[in-house]
C-alpha positions as a printed NumPy array, in Angstrom:
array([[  0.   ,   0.   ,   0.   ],
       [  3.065,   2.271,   0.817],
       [  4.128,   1.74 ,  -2.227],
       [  0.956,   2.57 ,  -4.231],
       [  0.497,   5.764,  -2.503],
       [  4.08 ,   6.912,  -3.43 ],
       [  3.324,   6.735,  -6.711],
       [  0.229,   8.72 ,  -6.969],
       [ -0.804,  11.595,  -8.566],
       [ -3.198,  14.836,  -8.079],
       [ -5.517,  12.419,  -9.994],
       [ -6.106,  10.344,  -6.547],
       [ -9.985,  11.211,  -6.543],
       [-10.52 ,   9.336,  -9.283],
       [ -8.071,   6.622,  -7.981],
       [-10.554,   6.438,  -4.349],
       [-13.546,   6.642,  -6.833],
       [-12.244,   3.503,  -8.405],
       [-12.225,   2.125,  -5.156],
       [-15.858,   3.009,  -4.391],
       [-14.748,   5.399,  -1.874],
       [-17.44 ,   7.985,  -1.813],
       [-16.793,  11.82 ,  -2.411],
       [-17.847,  12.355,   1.713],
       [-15.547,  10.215,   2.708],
       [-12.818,  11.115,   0.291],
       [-13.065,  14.766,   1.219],
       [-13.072,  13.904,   5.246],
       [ -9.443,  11.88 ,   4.242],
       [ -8.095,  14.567,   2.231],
       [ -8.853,  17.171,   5.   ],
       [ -7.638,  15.026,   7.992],
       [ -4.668,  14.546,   6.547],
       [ -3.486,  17.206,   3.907],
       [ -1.45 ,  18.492,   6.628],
       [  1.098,  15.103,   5.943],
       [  0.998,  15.072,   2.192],
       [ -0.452,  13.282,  -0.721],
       [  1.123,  10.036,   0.071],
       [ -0.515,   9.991,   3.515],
       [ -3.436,  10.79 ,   2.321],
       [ -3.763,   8.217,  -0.941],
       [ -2.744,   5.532,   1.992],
       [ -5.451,   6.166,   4.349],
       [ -7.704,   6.338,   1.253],
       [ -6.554,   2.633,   0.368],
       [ -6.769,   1.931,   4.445],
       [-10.068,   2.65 ,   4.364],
       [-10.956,   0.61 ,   0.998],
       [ -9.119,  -2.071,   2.75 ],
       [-11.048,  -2.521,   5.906],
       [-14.301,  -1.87 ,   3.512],
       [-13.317,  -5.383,   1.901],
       [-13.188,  -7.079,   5.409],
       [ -8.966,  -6.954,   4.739],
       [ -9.885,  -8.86 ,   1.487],
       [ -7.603,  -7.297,  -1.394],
       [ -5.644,  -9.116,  -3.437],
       [ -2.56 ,  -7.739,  -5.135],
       [ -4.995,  -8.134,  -8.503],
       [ -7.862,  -6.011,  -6.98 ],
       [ -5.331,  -3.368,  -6.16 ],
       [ -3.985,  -3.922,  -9.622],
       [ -7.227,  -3.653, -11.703],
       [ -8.182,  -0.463,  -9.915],
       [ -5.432,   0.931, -10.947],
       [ -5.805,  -0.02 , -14.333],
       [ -9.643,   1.586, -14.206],
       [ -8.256,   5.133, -13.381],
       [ -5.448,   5.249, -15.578],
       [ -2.531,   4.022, -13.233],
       [ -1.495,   1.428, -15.784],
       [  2.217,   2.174, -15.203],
       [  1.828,   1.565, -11.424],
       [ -0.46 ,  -1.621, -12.045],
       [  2.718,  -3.115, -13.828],
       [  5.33 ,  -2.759, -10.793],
       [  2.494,  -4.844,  -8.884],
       [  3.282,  -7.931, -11.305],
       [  6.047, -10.08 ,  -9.981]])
């Protein structure tokens, strides 16, 4: 996950809408945490998604979200 967030862009919205994070909740992360930086905040974004699943995300889920908002390029350092 530390890894993913490092990587992100300004684009992250559409990264947590990907992850069927909705704008509320996306906006409550951004503000709680803008004070640490994008990364932080793109990690507690995928935190949340995370415990949404029940802890339930596969390397492949993570990937094909990715994929779905345009993070192909990060998708691909995923693959072993």
């Amino acid at each position: 996950m530390i890894f993913v967030a490092s990587k992100m862009d300004n684009r992250f919205k559409l990264f947590a809408r990907m992850m069927e994070l909705e704008d509320s909740v996306i906006e409550h992360v951004r503000y709680n945490n803008e004070k640490y930086g994008l990364e932080e905040i793109v990690y507690q974004l995928i935190q949340r998604w995370v415990r949404g699943k029940g802890g339930q995300v596969l390397v492949q889920n993570m990937a094909q979200v990715l994929v779905d908002a345009g993070y192909q390029h990060i998708a691909q350092l995923l693959e072993p």
